[in-house]
N, C-alpha and C positions, 0 to 999 in steps of 0.2 A: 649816642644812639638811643632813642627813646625806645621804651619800652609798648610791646603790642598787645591792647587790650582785649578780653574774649568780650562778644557780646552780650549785653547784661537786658533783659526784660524783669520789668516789675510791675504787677496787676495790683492796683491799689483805688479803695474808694475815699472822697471828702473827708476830713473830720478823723479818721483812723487813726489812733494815736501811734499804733506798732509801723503803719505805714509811713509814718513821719519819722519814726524812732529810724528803722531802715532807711530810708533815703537820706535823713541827717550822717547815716555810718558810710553809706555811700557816694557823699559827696564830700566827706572828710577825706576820703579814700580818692578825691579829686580822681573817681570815673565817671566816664557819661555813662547813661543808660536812659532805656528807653521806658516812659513811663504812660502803662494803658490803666484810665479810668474807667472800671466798667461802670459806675454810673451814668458816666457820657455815653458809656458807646456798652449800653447793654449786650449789645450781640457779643462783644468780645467775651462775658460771665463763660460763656458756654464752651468757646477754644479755651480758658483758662481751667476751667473744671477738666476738660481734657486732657489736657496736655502734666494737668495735677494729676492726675489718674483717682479723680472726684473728690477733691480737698477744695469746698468753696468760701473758706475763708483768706481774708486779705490779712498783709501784702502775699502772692505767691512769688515765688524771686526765682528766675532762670541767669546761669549764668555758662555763656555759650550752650552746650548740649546738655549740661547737668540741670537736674529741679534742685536745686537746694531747697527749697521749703518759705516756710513765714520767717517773719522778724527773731525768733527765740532763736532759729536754724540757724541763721544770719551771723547771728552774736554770739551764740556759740561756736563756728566756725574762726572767727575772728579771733574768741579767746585762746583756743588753740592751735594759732597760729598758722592755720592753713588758704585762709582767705585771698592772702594776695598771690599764692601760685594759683587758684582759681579764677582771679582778676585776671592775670599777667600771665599765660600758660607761656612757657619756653619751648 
C-alpha cells in the first residue's frame, strides 16, 4: 500500500539558488509538488505574500494546510526529522 501524500505548493523565481536547494530536497524526497513561478505568473506574488502572511521572499513552501516557510525552514525540518510525517500525514 503506497503511502498518501499531503499536497505540497512551492512559489519560486528563475535563478534562485535556495529555490533549487528546496526542490532538489524535494524531489530526493521522490514527492510531486506543485511549482508556481511568480515571475511567470506575476499575479500569483500577491496570493503568495497572502497566504505568507507578508513573507515576499522565495521559495515559500506550503505543505497541505501548513506554511512551513523558505528553504532554511525546509531543511531544518528535515534535519529534525520531522519532514516526512508532514509529507506522508497518517
Amino acid at each position: 500500500m503506497s503511502k498518501v501524500q499531503a499536497k505540497i505548493t512551492i512559489y519560486v523565481t528563475p535563478y534562485c539558488p535556495y529555490c533549487v536547494r528546496a526542490k532538489s530536497l524535494l524531489n530526493a524526497k521522490e514527492v510531486n509538488f506543485t511549482e508556481i513561478d511568480i515571475a511567470e505568473q506575476p499575479e500569483q506574488r500577491a496570493e503568495m505574500i497572502q497566504k505568507s502572511n507578508g513573507i515576499t521572499s522565495v521559495p515559500q513552501i506550503f505543505i497541505g494546510s501548513i506554511h512551513l516557510g523558505g528553504c532554511d525552514d525546509l531543511l531544518a525540518t528535515e534535519a529534525a526529522g520531522k519532514l516526512d510525517q508532514l509529507l506522508f500525514p497518517s
